[in-house]
N, C-alpha and C positions, 0 to 999 in steps of 0.2 A: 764777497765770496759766497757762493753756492753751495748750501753742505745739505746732507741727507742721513738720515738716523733712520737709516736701513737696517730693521729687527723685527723678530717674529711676532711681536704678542703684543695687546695695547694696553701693557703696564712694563714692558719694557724700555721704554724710550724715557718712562719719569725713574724706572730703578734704577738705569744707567748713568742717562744722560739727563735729569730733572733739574738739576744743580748748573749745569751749563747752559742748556738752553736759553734763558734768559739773561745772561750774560751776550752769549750769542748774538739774541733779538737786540739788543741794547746798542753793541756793536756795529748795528746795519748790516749784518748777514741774513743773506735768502736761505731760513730753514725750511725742510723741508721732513715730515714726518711716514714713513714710507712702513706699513705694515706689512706682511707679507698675508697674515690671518684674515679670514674673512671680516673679522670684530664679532663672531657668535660663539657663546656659550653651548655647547650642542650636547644632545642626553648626558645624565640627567635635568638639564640646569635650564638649556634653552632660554638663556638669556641674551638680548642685542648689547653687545660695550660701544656698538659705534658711535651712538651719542657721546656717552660719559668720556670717552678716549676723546672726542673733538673738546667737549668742553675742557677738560684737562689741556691740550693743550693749550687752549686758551689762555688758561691763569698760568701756562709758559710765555704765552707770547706769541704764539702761534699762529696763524689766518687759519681758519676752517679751508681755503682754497689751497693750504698747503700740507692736507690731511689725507694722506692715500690708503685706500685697500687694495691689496692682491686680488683676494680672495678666495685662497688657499683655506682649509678645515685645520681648524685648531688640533697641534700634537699628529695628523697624518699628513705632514707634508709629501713624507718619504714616498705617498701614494701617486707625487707628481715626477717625473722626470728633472732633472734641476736646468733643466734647458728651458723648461715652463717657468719656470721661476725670476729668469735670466729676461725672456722673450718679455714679460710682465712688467718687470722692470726699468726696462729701457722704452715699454710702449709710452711709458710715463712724459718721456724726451726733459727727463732731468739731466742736466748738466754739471754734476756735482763735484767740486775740486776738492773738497774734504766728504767721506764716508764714517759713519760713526755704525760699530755692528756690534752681531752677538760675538764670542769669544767662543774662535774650537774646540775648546778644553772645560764649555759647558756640558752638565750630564742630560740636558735636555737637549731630544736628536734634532727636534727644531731647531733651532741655535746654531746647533753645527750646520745643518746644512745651507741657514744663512749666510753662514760665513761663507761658506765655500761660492755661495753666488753672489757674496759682495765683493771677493777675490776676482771675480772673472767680469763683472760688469766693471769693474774698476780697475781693471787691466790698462795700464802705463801706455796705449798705443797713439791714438793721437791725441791725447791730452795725458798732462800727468795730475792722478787723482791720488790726495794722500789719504790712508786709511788706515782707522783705530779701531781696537775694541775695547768694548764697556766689560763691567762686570753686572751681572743680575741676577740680587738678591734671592737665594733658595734652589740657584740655580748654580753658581760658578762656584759657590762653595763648596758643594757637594760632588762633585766630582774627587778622583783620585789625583787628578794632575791638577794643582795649585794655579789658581788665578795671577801671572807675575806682571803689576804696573809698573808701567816706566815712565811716565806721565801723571802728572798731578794737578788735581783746578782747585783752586780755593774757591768752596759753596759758602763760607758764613755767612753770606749775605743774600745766601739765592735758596738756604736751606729750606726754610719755608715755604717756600712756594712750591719748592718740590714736596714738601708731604700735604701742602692743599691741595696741588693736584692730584697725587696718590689718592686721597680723600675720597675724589672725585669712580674711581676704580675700585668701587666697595666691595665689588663681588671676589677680588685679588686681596683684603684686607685679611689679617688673620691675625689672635691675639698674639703676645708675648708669651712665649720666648720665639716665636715663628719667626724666620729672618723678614717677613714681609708685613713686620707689625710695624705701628707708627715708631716705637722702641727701637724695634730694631734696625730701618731705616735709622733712624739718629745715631746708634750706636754704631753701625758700620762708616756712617759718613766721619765720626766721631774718631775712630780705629784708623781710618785711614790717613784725617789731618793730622793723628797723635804722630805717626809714620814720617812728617814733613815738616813737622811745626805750627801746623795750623789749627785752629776750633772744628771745623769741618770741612770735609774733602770730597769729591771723587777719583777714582782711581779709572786710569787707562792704561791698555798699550797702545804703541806705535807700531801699528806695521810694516808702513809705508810715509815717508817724510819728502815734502818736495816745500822747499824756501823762495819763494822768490820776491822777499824783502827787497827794500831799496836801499835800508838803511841797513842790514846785514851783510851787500854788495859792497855798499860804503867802507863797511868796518873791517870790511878782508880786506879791499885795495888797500885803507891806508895802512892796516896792518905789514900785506906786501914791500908796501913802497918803503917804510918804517927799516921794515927789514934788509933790504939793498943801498939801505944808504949809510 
């Protein structure tokens, strides 16, 4: 499977999705990490993350060759058309049957308008593309309209790796009680397996669900047949 962890910012894909992705890799799925941001810190800070965001994914699992920039300015997307966004996107000739993105109900306008061009690049027409959103940290909490998961991954075993590569995103590090401290990283992944039964979690939606199991085919036929006789 082909997926793509199409999101604004290069510490978006380890808040979201840090916990999965090496699950993923493990798996034999082609990830692929798709930023929309250029990876520059711009006034004050003018700092490069394109490094630190390749190495991060790295200690995901990630190939540096499956590492993309837009190249959109950090926080002024809205200065683009989302048609540029869109055209960007797809010049990539990513093939993606699972999307992983920001959540429209984040208070950051980047995010939204991710979504809205993960919506449309991943429109059902000649392929059907299922797509989720993440939640990220300092970002989905604070809005007014509540982050709602309907999807759960168990990380206890990938948790680490996701705050090594956080690690790696110093300039995005912020003490306790900040949701983007090492803290509180743990304590949301923590809040969310408490939610499930598990040590630690990530939390998704679903927005878009397409199965095409073999052994889920299986289990309806016999189910059917079960049922007729």
């Amino acid at each position: 499977m082909e997926v793509a962890i199409y999101v604004s910012h290069v510490d978006d894909d380890i808040l979201g999705v840090g916990g999965l992705i090496p699950q993923m890799i493990e798996a034999g799925h082609d990830v692929h990490i798709v930023y929309v941001t250029d990876g520059l810190l711009h006034p004050p800070k003018d700092i490069d993350n394109r490094p630190k965001a390749k190495r991060a994914a790295k200690i995901l699992g990630v190939d540096e060759m499956n590492v993309h920039f837009l190249g959109f300015p950090n926080q002024r997307f809205d200065e683009s058309p989302l048609i540029e966004l869109n055209k960007q996107f797809e010049n990539l000739d990513i093939k993606p049957d699972l999307i992983i993105t920001n959540a429209k109900t984040d208070v950051n306008q980047d995010h939204r308008m991710v979504f809205e061009s993960a919506m449309i690049v991943g429109r059902s027409i000649d392929s059907q593309t299922r797509i989720m959103t993440c939640e990220i940290l300092s970002s989905s909490e604070w809005n007014d309209v509540e982050f709602e998961p309907n999807f759960y991954v168990d990380i206890s075993e990938t948790i680490e790796l996701k705050i090594q590569a956080m690690s790696e995103i110093d300039t995005e590090i912020e003490e306790w009680p900040h949701p983007r401290s090492e803290k509180g990283i743990r304590t949301k992944a923590q809040q969310r397996g408490m939610e499930v039964g598990m040590d630690y979690a990530e939390a998704y939606r679903i927005v878009r669900w397409f199965d095409w199991s073999e052994r889920l085919s299986a289990s309806v036929t016999a189910l059917a047949q079960g049922e007729s006789e």
